[in-house]
C-alpha positions, -999 to +999 in steps of 0.1 A: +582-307+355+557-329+378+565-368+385+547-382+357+553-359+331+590-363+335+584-406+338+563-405+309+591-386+287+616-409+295+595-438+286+586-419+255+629-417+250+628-455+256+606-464+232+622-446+208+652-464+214+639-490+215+625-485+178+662-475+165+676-505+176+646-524+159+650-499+128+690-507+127+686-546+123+675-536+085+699-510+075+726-520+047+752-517+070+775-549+083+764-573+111+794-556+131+780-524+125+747-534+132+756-550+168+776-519+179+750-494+173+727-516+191+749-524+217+754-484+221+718-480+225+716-501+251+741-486+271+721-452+268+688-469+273+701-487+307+719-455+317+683-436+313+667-464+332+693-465+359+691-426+369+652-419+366+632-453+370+661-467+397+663-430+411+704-426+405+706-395+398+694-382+432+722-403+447+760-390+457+784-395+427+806-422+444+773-450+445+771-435+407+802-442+394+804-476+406+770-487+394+779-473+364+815-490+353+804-523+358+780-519+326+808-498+308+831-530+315+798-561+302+796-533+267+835-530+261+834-566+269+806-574+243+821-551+216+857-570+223+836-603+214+815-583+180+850-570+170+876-604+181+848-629+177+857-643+142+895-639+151+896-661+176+864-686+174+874-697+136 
């Protein structure tokens, strides 16, 4: 696959993301839910980012692995503060 085609799918997979995300803001499900999904999209959309448009996956797999914990850790982070949030801000 040349350059550009393979550039011009992955912004086509971005999009589409980007879409769902917009698309699960208005589904019947609960706000916890809703963020989650959201928030799992994300990860997956700056995972596809990191590896084509920051050129990642051409790298070793040590510089890999500790790009890519960091976000792990701000997501489990995020989902402690969806899930724990009304716990302990009430």
């Amino acid at each position: 696959m040349t350059t550009y085609k393979k550039y011009l799918l992955i912004w086509v997979w971005l999009i589409a993301l980007l879409a769902a995300g917009t698309f699960i803001s208005s589904l019947p499900i609960s706000k916890t839910h809703a963020v989650l999904l959201i928030l799992f999209i994300s990860l997956t959309k700056a995972g596809l980012v990191c590896l084509f448009y920051m050129h990642m996956k051409s790298e070793k797999l040590v510089p890999i692995w500790v790009v890519a914990i960091f976000p792990f850790f701000l997501i489990g982070l995020a989902a402690a503060l969806v899930l724990l949030g009304p716990l302990c801000f009430s």
